[in-house]
N, C-alpha and C positions, 0 to 999 in steps of 0.2 A: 238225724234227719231234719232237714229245715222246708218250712212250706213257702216260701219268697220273703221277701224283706219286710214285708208286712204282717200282724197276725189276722188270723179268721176269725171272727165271731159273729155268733149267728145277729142277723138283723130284725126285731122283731115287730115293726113296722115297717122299713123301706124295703121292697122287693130285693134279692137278693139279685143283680146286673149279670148275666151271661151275655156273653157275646159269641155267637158264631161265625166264624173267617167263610167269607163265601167267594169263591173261585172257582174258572174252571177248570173241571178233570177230579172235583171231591166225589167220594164217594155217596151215594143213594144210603146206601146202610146206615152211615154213621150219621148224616143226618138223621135221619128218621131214629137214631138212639137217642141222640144231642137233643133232638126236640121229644120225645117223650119221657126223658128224665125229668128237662127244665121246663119246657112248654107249652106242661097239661097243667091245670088247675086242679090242686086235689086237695084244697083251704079244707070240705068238709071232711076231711081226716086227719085233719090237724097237722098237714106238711104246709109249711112257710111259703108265705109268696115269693118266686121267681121270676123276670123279668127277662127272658128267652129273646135277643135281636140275632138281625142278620147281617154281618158289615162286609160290604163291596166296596172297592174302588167306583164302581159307578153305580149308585143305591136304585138307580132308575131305570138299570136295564136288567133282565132275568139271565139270571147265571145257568148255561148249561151244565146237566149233569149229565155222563155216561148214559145209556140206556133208554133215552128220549125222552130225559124229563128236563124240569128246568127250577131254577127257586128264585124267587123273589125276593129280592133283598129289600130291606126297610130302613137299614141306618148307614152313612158313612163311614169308611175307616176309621177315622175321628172319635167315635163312639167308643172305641178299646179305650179310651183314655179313660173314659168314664166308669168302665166294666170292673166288677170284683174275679171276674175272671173270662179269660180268652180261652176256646177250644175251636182245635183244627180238626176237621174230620179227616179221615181217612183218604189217599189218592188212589185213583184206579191204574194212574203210572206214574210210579216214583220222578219219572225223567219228563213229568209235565212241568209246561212253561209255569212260572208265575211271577207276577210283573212287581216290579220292582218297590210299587208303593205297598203292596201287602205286606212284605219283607221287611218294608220300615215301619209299618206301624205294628210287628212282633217285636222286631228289635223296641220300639218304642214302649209299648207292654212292660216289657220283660224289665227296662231299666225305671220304671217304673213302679216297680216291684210288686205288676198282678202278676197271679198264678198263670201260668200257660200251658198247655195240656194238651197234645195231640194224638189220635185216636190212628193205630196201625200207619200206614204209610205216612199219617201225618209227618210224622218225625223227621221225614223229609225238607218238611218246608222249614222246620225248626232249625235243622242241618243247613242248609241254603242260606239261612237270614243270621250264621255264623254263629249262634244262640248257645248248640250244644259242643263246641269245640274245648277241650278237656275236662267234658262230662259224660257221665252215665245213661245211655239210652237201651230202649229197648224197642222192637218194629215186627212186623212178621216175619216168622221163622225162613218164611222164600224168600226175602226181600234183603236180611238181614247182614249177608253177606257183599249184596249190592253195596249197601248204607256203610258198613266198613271200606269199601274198597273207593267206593266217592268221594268219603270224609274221613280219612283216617286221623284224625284227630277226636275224633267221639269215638270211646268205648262202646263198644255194641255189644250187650248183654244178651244171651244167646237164646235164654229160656225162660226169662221174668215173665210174668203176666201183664204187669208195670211196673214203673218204678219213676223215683223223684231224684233230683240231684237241682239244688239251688234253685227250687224255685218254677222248676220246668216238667213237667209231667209228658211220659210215653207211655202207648202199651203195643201189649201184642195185638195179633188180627182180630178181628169179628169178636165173638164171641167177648174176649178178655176187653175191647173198648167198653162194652156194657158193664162188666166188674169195673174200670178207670172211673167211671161217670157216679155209679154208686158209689166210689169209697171219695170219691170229692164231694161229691153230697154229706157223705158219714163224716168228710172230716170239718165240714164246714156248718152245717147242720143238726151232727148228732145222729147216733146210730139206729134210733127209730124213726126220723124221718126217713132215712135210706133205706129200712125194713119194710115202710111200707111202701116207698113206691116200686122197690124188689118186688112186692106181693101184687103191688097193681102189674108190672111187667110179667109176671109169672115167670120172674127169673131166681136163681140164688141168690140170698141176701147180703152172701159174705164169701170171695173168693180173698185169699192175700195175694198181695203183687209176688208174691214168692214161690207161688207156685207152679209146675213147670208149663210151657205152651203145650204140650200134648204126654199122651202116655200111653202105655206100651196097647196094644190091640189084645182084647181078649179074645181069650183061646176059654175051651171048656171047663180046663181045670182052674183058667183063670174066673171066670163068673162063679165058680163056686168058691172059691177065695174070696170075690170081691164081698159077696153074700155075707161068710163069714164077718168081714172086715163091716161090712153094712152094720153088724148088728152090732160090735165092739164099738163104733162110731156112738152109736145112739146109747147104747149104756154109758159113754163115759159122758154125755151131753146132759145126762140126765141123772150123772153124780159126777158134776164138776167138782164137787169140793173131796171129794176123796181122793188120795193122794196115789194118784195113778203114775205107774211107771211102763217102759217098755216092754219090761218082765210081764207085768201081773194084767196087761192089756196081749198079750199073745198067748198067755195061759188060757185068757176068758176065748179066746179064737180056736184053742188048741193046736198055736203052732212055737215055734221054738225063737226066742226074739229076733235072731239074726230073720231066719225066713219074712216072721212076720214085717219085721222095719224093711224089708224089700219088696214085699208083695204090697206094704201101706204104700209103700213110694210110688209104686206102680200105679197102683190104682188110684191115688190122689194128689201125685205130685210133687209132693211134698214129707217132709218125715214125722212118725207119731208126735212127737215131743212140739216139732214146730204146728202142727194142727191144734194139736193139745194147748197150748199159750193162746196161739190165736181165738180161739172160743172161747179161752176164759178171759179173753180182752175185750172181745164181742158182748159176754156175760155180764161184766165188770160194768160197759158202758152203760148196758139196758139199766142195771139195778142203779146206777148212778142218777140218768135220765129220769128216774121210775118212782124212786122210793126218795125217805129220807134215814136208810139206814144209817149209822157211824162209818167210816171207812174201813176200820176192821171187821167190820159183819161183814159189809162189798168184800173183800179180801178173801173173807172166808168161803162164803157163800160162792163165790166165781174159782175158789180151787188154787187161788196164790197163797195160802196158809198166815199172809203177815203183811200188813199195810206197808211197809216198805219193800218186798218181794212186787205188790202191785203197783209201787210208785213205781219201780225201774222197770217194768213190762212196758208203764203206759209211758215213759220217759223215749223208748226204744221204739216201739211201737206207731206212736201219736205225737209223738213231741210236745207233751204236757201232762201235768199230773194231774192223777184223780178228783183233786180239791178244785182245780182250774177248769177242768171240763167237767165236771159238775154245778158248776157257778157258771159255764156257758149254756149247760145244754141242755138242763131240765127242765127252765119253764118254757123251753123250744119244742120239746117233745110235746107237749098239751096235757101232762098230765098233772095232776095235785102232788102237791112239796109232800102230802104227807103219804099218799102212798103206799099200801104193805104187798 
């Protein structure tokens, strides 16, 4: 997995440069994500300053949005040259006009090698500005089929949450654009600045782009499954370092592995084993950020049994080793090198 031509590292004096694509026909929702990830001040909790613009073709005039609202834009197009990353919010119809200068300053972006990132229908204007033509996208599940049959030349991923391919970030609708915004923060930042502005949004701190856009509707026998599965969740969160398997994670549910790897799916989207990594990736980062344990205590302590098992999680995972995002993103986080 590659994050654009450039690498991330957090800035720990200049504002960290977002830019939002302002046009019309974006969605109300994703702004109002895009600006309360990047756009709130939240220094006294020790999240880094970010530098939230808004770039129009004409900075002077207010962009309508759907709904009867409008935003005001502050910076010229020109401004994405500037930005450590571009995000497009979401479109209320795929098949909106957008004028031809926006399109060149993504194309411009992109070869530029900032990050670019568009939130549910965005992926649209991504598609338009020729950006994702033999790549991996992902859009709303309604929408999805559109986006194949307009551009078929972009893979359209049917049920990622998000996903990355050269440089270029999609997600799915509502919901999973707030998971996109947190895990660009987590990657650009560090995974407790994105925990806590998780905790200020009173949202999840940690969804993977892997997991599915929706899942199945519970029935009666289903809430009592999820129940069971609620509390296998939280015991193995709370012995990541024990060497949990599918087996001995369906025994503690009292159900039979096969059942249980099908009703986890169900209910989370995703399969034990890939849950099980990702929270001890999650783990892995905090104690990194956090402490200055050895790298095999982190290893052990987050449930990878062997600093090399955690190098190729975080290799797979983040695209960088434990030793490298810990030399990013500890004295980013605000805490003391020393830590227990």
């Amino acid at each position: 997995m590659t994050y654009g031509h450039r690498p991330w590292h957090p800035r720990p004096v200049t504002p960290y440069r977002v830019a939002m694509l302002a046009f019309p026909g974006i969605r109300a929702f994703d702004v109002s994500v895009i600006t309360e990830v990047w756009g709130v001040d939240r220094a006294d909790r020790g999240v880094p300053p970010f530098e939230l613009r808004r770039a129009a073709a004409d900075p002077t005039a207010p962009v309508p949005i759907p709904g009867g609202l409008s935003l005001t834009p502050d910076r010229p197009l020109s401004w994405l040259d500037e930005a450590d990353l571009v995000v497009v919010p979401g479109l209320t119809d795929p098949d909106v006009d957008i004028a031809t200068p926006v399109l060149d300053a993504l194309r411009r972006a992109h070869r530029a090698g900032t990050p670019v990132a568009a939130l549910c229908a965005g992926a649209f204007a991504l598609a338009r500005a020729g950006l994702l033509d033999g790549r991996r996208a992902v859009t709303h599940w309604y929408v999805a089929d559109r986006l194949r049959e307009r551009h078929p030349a972009v893979t359209v991923e049917p049920n990622a949450l998000f996903i990355e391919d050269g440089g270029l970030w999609t997600s799915a609708g509502t919901a999973a654009g707030v998971d996109l915004c947190l895990h660009l923060v987590r990657t650009a930042q560090g995974a407790e600045t994105a925990a806590t502005i998780a905790r200020a949004m009173v949202t999840a701190p940690f969804r993977t782009g892997t997991q599915a856009q929706f899942i199945e509707h519970p029935t009666p026998r289903a809430d009592r499954d999820a129940d069971a599965l609620a509390a296998v969740r939280a015991h193995a969160l709370a012995h990541l370092d024990a060497p949990h398997t599918v087996a001995s994670l369906a025994a503690r549910a009292g159900m039979s592995p096969r059942t249980f790897a099908r009703h986890f799916r169900a209910t989370t989207g995703t399969t034990p084993l890939r849950w099980l990594t990702a929270q001890r990736v999650a783990a892995a980062q905090k104690l990194l950020e956090r402490t200055d344990h050895p790298l095999p205590e982190v290893a052990r302590r987050a449930g990878f049994g062997s600093e090399v098992t955690m190098r190729q999680h975080f290799a797979a995972h983040l695209a960088t080793s434990p030793r490298d995002y810990r030399a990013a993103f500890r004295q980013t986080a605000g805490s003391s090198p020393t830590a227990r």
